[in-house]
N, C-alpha and C positions, 0 to 999 in steps of 0.2 A: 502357492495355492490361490493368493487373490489373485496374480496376473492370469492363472486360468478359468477362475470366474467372471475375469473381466472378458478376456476371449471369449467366452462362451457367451455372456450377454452382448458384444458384441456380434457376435456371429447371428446369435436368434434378433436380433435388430436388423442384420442386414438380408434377411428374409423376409422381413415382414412385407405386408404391400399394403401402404399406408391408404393407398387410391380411391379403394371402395364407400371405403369409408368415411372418407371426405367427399368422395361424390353424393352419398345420404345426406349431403347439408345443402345449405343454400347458397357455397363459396362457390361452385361451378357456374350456377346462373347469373352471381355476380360477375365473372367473369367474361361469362359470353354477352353477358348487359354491355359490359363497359366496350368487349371490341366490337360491339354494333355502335354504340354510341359515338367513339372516336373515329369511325369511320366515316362516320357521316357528320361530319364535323362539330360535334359537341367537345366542350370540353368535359374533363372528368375530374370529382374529387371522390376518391374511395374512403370508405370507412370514417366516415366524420365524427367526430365526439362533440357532444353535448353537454350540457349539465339540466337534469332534471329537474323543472322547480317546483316539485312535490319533495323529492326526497334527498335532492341533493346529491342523489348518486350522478358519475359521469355515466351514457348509454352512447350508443351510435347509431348512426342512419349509414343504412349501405349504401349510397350512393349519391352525390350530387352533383349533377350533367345541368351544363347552363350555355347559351351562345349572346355572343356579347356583339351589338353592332352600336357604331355611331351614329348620332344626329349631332354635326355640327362639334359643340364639344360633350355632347352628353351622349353618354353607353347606356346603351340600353339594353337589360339583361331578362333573355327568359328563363329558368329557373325550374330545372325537373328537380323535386327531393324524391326519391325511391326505396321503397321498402322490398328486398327479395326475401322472397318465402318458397321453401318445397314440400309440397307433402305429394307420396306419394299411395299411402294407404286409405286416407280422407280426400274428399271434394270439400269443394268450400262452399256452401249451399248460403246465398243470398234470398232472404227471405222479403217478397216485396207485395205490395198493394197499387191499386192506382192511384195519380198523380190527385192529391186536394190541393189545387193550386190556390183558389181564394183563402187558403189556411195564412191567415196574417204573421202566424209565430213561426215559421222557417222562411228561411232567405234561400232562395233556390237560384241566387246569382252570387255568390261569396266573391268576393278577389281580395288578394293579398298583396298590396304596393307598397314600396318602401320608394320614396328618394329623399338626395341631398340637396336637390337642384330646385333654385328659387321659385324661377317660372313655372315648372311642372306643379311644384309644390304649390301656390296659389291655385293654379287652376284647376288641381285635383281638391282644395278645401273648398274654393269659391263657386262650383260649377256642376252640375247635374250629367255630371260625366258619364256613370257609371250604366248609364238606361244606352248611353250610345256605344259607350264601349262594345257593351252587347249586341248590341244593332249590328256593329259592323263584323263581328263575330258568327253573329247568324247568319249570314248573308251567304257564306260560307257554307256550303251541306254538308260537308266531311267533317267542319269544324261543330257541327250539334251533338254530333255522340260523346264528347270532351266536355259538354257546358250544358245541357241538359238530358233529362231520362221523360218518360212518361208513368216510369214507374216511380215508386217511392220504398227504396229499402229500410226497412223497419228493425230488422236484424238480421244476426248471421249465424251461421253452425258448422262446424267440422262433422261430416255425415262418412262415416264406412263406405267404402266403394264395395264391400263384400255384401255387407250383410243390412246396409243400408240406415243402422243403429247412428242417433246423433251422438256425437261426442263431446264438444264443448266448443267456446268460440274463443279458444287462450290466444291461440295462435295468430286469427285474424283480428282479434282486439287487438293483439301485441304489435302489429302492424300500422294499424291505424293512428294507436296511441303514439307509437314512435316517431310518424309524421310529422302528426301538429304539435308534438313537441319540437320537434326537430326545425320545426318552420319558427315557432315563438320562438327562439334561440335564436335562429340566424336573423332572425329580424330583429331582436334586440340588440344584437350585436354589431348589424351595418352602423349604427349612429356612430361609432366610436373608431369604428375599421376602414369604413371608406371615405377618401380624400375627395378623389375625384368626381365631379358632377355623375351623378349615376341613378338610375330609376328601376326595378328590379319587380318583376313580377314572377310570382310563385304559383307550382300547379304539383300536387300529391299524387304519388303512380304505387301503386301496392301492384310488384310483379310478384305471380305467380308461375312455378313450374309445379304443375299440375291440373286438374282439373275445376271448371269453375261451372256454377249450378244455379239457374236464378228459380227461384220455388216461385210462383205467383198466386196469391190467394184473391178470389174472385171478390168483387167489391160488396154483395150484401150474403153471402153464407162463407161455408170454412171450406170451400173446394179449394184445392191446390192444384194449379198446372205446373209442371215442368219443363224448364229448358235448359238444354245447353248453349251455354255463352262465351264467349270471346272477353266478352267486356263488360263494367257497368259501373255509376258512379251511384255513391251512398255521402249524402250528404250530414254531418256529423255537428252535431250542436258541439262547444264544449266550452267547460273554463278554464284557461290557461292564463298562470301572472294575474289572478283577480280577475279577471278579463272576460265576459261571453264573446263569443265569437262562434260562424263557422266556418265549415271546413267542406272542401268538397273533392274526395277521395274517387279515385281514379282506380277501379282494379281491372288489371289487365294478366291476360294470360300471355306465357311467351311464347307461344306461337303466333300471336297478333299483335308484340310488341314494334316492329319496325314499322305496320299498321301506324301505330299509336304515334309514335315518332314524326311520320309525315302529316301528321294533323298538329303536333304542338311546335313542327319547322313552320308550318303555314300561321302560328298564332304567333309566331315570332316575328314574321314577317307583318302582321297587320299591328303585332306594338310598335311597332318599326314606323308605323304609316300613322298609327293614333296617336304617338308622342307628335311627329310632326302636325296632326291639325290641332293639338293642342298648343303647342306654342306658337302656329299660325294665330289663332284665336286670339292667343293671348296681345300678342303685336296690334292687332287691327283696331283696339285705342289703348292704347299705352299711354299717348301723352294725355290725350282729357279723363281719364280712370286716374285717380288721386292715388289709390290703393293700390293699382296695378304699376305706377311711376315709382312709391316709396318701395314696391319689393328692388328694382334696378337703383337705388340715390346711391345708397353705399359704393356700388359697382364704379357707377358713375362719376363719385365725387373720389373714387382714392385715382379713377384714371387719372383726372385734370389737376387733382393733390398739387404733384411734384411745380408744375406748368403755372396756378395760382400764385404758388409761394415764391416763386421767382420775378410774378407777373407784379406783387403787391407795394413792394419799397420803390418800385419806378412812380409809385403816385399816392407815395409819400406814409403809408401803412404798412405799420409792423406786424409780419408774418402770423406771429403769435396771439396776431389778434383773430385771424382766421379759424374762422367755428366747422363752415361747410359747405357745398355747393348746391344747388338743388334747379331744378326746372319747372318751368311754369309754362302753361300754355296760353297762347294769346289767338284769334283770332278763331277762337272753334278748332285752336290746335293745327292751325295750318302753319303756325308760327312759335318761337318759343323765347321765354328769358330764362336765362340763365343767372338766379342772384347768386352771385360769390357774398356769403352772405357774414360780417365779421361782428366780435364782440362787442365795440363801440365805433363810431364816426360818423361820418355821414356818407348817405347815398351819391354815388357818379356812374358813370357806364367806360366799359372799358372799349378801346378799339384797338388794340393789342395785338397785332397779325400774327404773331406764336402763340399766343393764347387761343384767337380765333381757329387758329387750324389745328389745335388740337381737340378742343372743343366740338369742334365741326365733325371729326372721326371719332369720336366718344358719341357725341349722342348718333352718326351711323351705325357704328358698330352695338351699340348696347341699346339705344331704343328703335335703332331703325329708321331712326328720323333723316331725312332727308331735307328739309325746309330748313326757311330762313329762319336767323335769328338773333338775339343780341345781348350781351352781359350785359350787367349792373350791378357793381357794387352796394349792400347796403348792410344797415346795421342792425341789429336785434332791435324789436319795437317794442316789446317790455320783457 
């Protein structure tokens, strides 16, 4: 008797057609996300897990497509996180007003950078970057529908495509929200994950399969115009980790997704180009910038390490008296010293021709310096 109950639920199993049913969810649009994406050469990570730091539950983001190019030895990664969603009985009605741009309390230029990398890292804490990032972003006409609106979304609504009744905003909250969680997670987590010099900018894409609706109410009564939209960003306050911050969401429909795609390859391509004038910048005084020479000493002093400690008992100093190396500029930095600088003795200079030549390819390689210049031994002055 069981082996023909088991037949028989077998049999009614092998009838079923699982298909439909799984096409009513948002697993096909992830699907067809990912083979546009890999095609056009992003990479893909499906189905990510997070941890919530509201409730602790683990959640996931459907998708994270990134392209990774080098400068030199630093990767520089753009960074789609994406939420898929389908509805197909509701529109997603984006309710907006016109742009208060002197409104002091939103930030209608958000970015989200992470690096590990010394020089980016100064120059992104030390430097009014962020006005030209944008600059060179703008310049770009394809690239303004990604980075700015004229409008200002206020809220949002699941509206009945039948009867035109709102429903509720569960669904495109639940998108949004899963984003910038999703983003505060991966960005907490580079510190601990990545090794390699690496610089990582982040952009929120809420794909839709279905229909999208921007409601526009007129700026002094309660008139609504409607349109249909392709696109539109909604910039989102929030606090995540203790943290305000914002956030600026990207909803795209999929039928203007590969659209979208070739505006955030072209934004890849101009990180590409802003990391290098940033570490141009950075180089153009290195040696007279006091600040900007201590981010490279470390770099600098574990090169000539090995090269010092071998250089120091030929003139009559015990290795272990060596503390560090460091550079000094001399003549408006057209020149430099180099003090190998030790615990106690007194000051000589070295002329050391293994010393001198590796010295000579450390400060090329690491500050760029090309000039003359000369060691000197000396000791701690208090």
């Amino acid at each position: 008797m069981k082996l023909e109950v088991y037949l028989i639920w077998k049999y009614a199993l092998a009838m079923t057609d699982f298909g439909p049913s799984i096409k009513k969810t948002g697993f096909c649009l992830e699907h067809r996300a990912t083979i546009i994406l890999r095609k056009r050469g992003w990479s893909v990570i499906n189905n990510r897990y997070y941890v919530d730091d509201q409730s602790g539950v683990v959640r996931e983001i459907d998708l994270v497509a990134y392209r990774a190019c080098q400068v030199g030895q630093l990767f520089v990664y753009t960074v789609l996180l994406i939420s898929c969603k389908k509805s197909d009985q509701n529109a997603w009605a984006l309710l907006s007003r016109p742009v208060h741009r002197t409104d002091p309390n939103v930030d209608r230029r958000p970015i989200h950078i992470w690096t590990n990398d010394d020089i980016t890292n100064w120059m992104l804490q030390n430097n009014n970057w962020k006005s030209s990032y944008f600059d060179l972003l703008m310049r770009e006409e394809t690239i303004c529908s990604v980075i700015d609106s004229d409008q200002d979304v206020f809220a949002f609504q699941e509206v009945n495509k039948t009867n035109g009744t709102a429903q509720n905003d569960k669904a495109i909250f639940s998108s949004v929200t899963s984003l910038i969680k999703a983003q505060a997670y991966e960005l907490g987590l580079l510190p601990n994950r990545k090794k390699d010099s690496s610089i990582y900018q982040f952009n929120l894409v809420s794909l839709l399969d279905g229909e999208l609706v921007r409601l526009e109410f007129a700026s002094e009564d309660d008139e609504i115009t409607e349109f249909d939209i392709l696109e539109e960003l909604y910039f989102f306050d929030y606090i995540v980790n203790k943290h305000r911050t914002t956030a600026r969401i990207h909803f795209v429909c999929e039928s203007y997704f590969s659209d979208a795609l070739t505006v955030y390859e072209k934004i890849s391509t101009l990180n590409v180009k802003f990391v290098k004038t940033l570490i141009e910048i950075f180089y153009q005084d290195v040696i007279t910038n006091s600040s900007k020479r201590d981010v490279l000493q470390k770099t600098f002093d574990k090169r000539v390490r090995s090269t010092v400690l071998e250089m120091l008992p030929r003139h009559g100093v015990a290795p272990k008296e060596y503390v560090k190396t460091e550079i000094y500029p001399v003549n408006n930095g057209k020149k430099v010293c180099v003090h190998v600088i030790l615990k106690e003795g007194s000051s000589f200079e070295i002329d050391d021709s293994d010393t001198c030549r590796v010295v000579k390819l450390a400060l090329q390689e690491i500050y760029h310096f090309s000039g003359s210049f000369k060691i000197e031994v000396d000791d701690i002055p208090f």
